[in-house]
C-alpha positions in Angstrom: -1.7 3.2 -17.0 1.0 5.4 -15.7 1.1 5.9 -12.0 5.2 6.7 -11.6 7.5 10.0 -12.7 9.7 9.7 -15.7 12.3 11.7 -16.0 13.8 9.9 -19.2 11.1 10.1 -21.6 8.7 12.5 -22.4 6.0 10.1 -23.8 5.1 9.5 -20.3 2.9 12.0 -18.6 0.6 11.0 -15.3 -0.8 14.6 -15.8 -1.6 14.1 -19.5 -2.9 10.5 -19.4 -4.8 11.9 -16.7 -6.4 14.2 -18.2 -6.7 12.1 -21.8 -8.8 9.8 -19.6 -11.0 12.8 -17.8 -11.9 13.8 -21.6 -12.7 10.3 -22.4 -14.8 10.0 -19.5 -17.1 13.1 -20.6 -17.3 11.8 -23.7 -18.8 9.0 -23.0 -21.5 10.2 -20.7 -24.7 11.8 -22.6 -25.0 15.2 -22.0 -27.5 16.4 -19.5 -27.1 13.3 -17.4 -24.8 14.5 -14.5 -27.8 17.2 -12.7 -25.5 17.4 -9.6 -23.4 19.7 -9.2 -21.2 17.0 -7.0 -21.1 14.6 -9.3 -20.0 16.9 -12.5 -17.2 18.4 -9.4 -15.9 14.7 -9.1 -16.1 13.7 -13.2 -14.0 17.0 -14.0 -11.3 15.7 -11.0 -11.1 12.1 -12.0 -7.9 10.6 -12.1 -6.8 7.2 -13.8 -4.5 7.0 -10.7 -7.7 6.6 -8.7 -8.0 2.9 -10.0 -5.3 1.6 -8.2 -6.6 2.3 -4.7 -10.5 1.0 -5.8 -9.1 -2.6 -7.4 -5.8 -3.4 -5.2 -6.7 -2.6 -2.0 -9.6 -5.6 -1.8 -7.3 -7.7 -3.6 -4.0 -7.6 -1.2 -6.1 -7.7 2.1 -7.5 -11.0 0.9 -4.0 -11.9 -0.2 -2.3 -10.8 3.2 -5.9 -13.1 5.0 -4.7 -16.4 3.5 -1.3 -16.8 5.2 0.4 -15.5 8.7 3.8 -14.5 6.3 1.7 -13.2 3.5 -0.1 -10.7 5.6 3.4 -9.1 6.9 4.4 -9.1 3.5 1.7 -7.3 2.1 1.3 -4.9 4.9 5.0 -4.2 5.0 4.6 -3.2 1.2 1.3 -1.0 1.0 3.1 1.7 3.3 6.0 1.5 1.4 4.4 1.9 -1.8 2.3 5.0 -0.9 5.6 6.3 0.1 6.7 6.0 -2.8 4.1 7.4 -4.8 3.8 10.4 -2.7 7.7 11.3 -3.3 7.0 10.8 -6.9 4.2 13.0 -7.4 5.5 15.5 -4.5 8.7 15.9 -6.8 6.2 17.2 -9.6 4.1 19.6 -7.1 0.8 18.7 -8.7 -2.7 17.9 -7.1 -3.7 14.2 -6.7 -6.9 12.4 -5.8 -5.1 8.6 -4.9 -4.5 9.6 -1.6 -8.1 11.1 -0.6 -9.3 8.0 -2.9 -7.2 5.6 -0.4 -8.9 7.2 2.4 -12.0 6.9 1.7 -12.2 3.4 0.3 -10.4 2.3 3.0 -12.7 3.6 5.8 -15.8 3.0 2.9 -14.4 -0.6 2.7 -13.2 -1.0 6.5 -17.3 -0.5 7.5 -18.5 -3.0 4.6 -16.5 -5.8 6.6 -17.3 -4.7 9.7 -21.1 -4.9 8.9 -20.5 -8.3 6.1 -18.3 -10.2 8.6 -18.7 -8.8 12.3 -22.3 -8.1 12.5 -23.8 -11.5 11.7 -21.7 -13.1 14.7 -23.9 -11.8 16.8 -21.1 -9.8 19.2 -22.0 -6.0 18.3 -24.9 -4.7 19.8 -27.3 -2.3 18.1 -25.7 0.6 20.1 -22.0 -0.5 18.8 -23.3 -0.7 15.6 -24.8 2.9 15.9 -21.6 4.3 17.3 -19.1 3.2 14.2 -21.7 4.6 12.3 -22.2 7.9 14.1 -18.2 8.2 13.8 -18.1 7.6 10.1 -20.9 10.0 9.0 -19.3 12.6 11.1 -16.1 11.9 10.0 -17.2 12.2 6.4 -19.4 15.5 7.1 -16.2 16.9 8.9 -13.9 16.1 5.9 -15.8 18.1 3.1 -16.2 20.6 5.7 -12.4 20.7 6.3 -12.6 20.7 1.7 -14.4 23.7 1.4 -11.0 25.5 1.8 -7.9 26.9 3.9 -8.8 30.7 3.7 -6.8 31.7 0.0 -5.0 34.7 -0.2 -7.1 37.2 -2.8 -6.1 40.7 -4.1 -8.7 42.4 -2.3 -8.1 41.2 0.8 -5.1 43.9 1.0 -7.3 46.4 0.4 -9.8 45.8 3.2 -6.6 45.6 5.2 -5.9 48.8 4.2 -9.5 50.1 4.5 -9.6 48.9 7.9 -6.4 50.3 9.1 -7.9 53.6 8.6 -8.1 55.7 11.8 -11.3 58.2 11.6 -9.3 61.0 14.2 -6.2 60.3 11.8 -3.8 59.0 14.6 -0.3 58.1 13.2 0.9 56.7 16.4 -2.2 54.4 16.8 -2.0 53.3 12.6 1.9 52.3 13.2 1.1 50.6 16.6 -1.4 48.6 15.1 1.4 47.9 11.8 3.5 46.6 14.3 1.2 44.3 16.4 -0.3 43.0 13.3 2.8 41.9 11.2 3.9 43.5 7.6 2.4 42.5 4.6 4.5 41.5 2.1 4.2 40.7 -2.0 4.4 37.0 -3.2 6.7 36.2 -5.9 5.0 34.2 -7.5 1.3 35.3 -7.0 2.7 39.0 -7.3 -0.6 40.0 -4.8 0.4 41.2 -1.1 0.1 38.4 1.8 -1.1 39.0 5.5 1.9 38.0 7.9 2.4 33.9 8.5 0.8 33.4 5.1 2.3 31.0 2.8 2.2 29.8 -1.2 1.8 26.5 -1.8 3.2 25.4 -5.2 0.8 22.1 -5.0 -2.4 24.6 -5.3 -0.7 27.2 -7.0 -2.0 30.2 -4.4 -1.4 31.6 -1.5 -3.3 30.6 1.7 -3.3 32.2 5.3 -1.5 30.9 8.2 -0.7 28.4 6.0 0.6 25.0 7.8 1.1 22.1 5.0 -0.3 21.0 2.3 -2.3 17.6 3.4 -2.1 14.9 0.4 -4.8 12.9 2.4 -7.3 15.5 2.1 -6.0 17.0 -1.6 -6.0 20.4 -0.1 -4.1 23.1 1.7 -4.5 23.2 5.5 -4.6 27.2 6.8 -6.6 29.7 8.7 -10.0 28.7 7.3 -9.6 25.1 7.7 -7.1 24.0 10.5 -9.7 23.4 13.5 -12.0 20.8 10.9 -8.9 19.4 10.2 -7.8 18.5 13.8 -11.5 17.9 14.4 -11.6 15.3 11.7 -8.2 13.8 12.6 -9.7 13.1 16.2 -13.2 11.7 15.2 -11.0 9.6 12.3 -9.4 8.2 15.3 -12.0 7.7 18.3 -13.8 5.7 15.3 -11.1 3.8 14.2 -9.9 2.6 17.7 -13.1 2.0 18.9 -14.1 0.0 15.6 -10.9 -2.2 15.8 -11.7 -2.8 19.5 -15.2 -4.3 18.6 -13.6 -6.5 15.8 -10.7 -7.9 18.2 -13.2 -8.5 20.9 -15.4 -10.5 18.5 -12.9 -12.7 16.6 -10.5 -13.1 19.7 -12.8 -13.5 22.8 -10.5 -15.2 25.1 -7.7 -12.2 24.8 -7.7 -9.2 26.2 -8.0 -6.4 23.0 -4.1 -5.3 23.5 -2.8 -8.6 23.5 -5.3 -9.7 21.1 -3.1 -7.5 18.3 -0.2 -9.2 18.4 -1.2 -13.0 19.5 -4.7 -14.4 18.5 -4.9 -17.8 18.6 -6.6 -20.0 15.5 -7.2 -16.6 13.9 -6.1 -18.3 10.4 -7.8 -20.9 10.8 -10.9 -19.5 9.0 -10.8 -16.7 6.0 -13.5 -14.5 7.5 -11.6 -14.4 10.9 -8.1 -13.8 9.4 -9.7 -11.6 6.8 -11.0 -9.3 10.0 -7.6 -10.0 11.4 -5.7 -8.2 8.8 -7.8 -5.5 8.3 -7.2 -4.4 12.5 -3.6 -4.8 11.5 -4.1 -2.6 8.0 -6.1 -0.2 10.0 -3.8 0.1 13.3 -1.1 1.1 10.8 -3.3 4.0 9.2 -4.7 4.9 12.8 -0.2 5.3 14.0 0.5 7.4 11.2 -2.6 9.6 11.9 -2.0 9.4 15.9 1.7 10.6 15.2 0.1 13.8 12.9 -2.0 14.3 15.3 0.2 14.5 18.0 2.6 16.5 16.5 -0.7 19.3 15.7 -1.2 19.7 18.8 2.2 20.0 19.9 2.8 22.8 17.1 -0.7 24.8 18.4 0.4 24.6 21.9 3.9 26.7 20.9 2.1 28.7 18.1 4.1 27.5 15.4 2.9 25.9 11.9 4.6 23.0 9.8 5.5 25.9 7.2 7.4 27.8 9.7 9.1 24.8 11.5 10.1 23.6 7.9 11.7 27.3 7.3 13.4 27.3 11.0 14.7 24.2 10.3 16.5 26.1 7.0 17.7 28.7 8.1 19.0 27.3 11.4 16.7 29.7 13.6 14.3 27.1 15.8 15.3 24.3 18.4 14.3 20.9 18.8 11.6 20.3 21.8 10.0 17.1 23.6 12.8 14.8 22.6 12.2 16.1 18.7 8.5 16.3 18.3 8.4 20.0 17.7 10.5 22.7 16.4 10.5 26.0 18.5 10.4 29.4 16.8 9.4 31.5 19.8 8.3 34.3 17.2 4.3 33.9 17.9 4.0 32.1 20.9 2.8 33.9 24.1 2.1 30.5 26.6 0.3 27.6 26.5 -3.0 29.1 26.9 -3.0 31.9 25.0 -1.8 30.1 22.3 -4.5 27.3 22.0 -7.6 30.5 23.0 -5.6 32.3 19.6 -6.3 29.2 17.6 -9.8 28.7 19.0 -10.5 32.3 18.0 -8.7 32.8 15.3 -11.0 34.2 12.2 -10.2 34.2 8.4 -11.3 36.9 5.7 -14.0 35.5 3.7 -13.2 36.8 0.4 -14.6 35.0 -3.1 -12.1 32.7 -4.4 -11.5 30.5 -7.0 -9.2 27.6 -5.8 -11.9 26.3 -3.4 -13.0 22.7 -5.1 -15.7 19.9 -3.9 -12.8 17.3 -4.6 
């Protein structure tokens, strides 16, 4: 199982054990037995690096749950190892499920506990219970719909630009007023198909996508004009649901603390496995819920001065931008026009639905 990048040998491949193992897989499986269009979507996209996340992550929770020093050891290292593996495969700009796999389990495996080993205690009422829930099943719903793309860039898309630039009285001074307010296209070097203005390629995906921001390994996908209000969506119903989830826990297993002070100093909490199992999952799940908070934050900060992570990233090259709110943001100043035109601009904003193939289920 190779998980890692080798630059010193070529007999080791992530990318071609990967898709070895997806051959394998379909191998094995009789034909006719995979109906669902889904299901065959997430067979085709399997990846051996998936296994990690699904066998590990049980494991080192219970590890971290039998022992105070354990549990800072083993929460300390899971951040820095998915640090590390996202370096390794963003060096190699290729597609990866671990990280949507992480997800997934993680909030999959964070509800299993909460209904195994908080529920039976008899501290979550039936309206607590239907809240988490509520939160995960829209979470979920919001996350495929946030999948079903970022608005890619398609050769005909210039030409209903150009179709729709046409003037019916002919007016020149109208066509080149409307050129000007609207931004020049230019041709990608890579894609060699013309862009709209604020588009970006993303080498991960291998097209081009509009008003593209980043590419989001969480979600194995780019985030752009089709997709960027799901994905804030998600983000905030990822983290209503996880606060208000690690609330309930805290209040359950640490009744005679308040829920902030419970975090850091819980009396007797290792004194039994479920308890300090419960523990260390609030701990695992605070640290997720920061990293999100902090993307979060720093969305909305880029919305509210019209500015995506792709044209921060190039300001910050070419020397152009400044720092704002003690670093949070970097300021172009090319497409914002105040704080409330900006954030009606990205409520409104529209893409152009055009047939691609790029969009996947996975």
């Amino acid at each position: 199982m190779c998980c890692c990048e080798c630059d010193l040998s070529h007999w080791c491949d992530c990318q071609d054990q990967d898709e070895a193992f997806n051959s394998w897989l379909r191998t094995i499986l009789p034909k006719g037995s995979l109906q669902s269009p889904v299901l065959q979507a997430i067979i085709d996209h399997i990846e051996i690096s998936m296994i990690p996340a699904l066998v590990l992550l049980p494991l080192l929770l219970r590890i971290a749950a039998l022992h105070f020093v354990l549990g800072v050891t083993v929460l300390t290292a899971l951040p820095v190892l998915v640090l590390w593996y996202y370096y390794a495969t963003h060096q190699k700009k290729r597609r990866t499920l671990f990280f949507l796999t992480l997800a997934l389990y993680s909030l999959g495996y964070m509800y299993y506990l909460f209904i195994k080993e908080i529920l039976p205690r008899g501290d979550v009422s039936h309206f607590h219970l239907c809240a988490v829930t509520t939160g995960m099943i829209l979470t979920i719903i919001s996350l495929f719909n946030t999948k079903r793309g970022p608005g890619f860039v398609t050769p005909d898309l210039y030409d209903k630009h150009k179709n729709e630039q046409v003037e019916v009285n002919g007016d020149a001074t109208t066509q080149k007023t409307k050129n000007s307010k609207r931004g020049k296209w230019i041709r990608c070097p890579v894609c060699k198909i013309m862009r709209p203005p604020r588009a970006g390629h993303c080498r991960t995906c291998g097209a081009c996508v509009q008003r593209l921001d980043h590419h989001c390994i969480w979600i194995n996908s780019c985030v752009g004009q089709a997709n960027h209000r799901s994905f804030l969506f998600t983000l905030g119903l990822f983290l209503v649901t996880s606060v208000y989830g690690m609330s309930l826990v805290l209040s359950s297993i640490c009744r005679e603390q308040y829920i902030l002070t419970a975090v850091f100093y819980c009396p007797g909490v290792y004194s039994n496995f479920s308890t300090a199992l419960c523990f260390t999952c609030v701990w695992y799940s605070g640290i997720i819920t920061a990293g999100l908070l902090y993307l979060m934050v720093v969305q909305i900060l880029n919305i509210s001065f019209n500015v995506t992570e792709r044209e921060a990233q190039m300001a910050l090259r070419s020397g152009t931008g400044h720092w704002r709110l003690c670093g949070l943001v970097l300021v172009t100043g090319e497409h914002s026009h105040g704080f409330t035109h900006n954030w009606l601009q990205f409520l409104t904003m529209t893409h152009s639905s055009s047939q691609s193939t790029h969009t996947v289920l996975v």
